[in-house]
N, C-alpha and C positions, 0 to 999 in steps of 0.2 A: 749583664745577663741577670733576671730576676731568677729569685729562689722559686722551686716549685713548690706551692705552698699545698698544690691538692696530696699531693705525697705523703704530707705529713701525719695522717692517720696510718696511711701504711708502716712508718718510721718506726713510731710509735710501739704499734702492734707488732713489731719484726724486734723492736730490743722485748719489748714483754716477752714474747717466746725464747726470743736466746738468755735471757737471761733465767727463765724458767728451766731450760735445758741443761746451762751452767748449773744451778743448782742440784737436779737431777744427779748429773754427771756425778760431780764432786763432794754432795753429803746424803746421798740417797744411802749408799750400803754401810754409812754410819748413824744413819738416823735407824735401820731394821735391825742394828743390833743391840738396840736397848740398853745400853752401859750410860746406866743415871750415877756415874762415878765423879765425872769430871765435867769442867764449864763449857770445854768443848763439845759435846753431847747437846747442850742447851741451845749453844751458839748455831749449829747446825739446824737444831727444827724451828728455832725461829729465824732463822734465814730460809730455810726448804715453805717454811708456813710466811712468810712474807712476799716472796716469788710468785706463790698460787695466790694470795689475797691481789697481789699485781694484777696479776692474770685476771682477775676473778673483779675489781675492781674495773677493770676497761670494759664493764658488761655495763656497767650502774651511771646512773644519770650523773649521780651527785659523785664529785671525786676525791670525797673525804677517806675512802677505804684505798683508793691511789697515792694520795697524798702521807696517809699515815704510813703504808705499806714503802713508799717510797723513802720516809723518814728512819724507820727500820734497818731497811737494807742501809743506808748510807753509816747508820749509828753500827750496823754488826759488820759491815765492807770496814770499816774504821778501825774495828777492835782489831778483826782478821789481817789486816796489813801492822797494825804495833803487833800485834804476837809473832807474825814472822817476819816480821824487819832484821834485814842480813843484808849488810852492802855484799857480799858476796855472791848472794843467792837473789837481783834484782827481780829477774822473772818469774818468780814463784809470787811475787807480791802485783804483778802486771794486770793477772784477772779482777784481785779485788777491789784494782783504781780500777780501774773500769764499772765494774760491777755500782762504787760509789759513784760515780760520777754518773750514770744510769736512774739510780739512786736519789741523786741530786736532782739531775731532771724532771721526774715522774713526782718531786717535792715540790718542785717551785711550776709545773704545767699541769701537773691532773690530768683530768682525762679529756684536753684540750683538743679538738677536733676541726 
């Protein structure tokens, strides 16, 4: 069976928004409460601000803003899983493979159509 390759814009487009969402989800009501204390605070709006540069990205010819925004997420998905590395607790770190490996993708395809 051949892959369906017309799909692959939708693909695409379908991980940009969940992974937009994801972010949302998970550092939206710590990025509004302004606590410039800790590195965590950081790691969130440039993950929340990497998501939308994705997003924002799949508009543009050129997929330099894909590719760095892709670079991003993979460099703070990276940090995100060493901070909470717990053989214990495997599934708290499940989103952020994903999330890098999304990450990875959108690094090495751009805004391939």
């Amino acid at each position: 069976m051949k892959p369906l390759k017309k799909l692959l814009p939708v693909a695409l487009w379908l991980l940009r928004c969940s992974v937009l969402l994801f972010a949302y989800t998970v550092f939206f009501d710590e990025i509004l409460s302004f606590s410039f204390k800790g590195i965590h605070y950081f790691v969130s709006v440039g993950f929340f601000l990497s998501t939308v540069l994705l997003f924002v990205g799949g508009f543009m010819k050129k997929p330099s803003m894909t590719v760095f925004s892709g670079l991003v997420l993979l460099i703070l998905s990276g940090y995100k899983i060493f901070d909470l590395f717990d053989l214990q607790a495997l599934v708290s770190l499940s989103p952020f493979v994903v999330v890098a490996a999304v990450g990875l993708l959108f690094a090495a395809v751009g805004n391939k159509s």
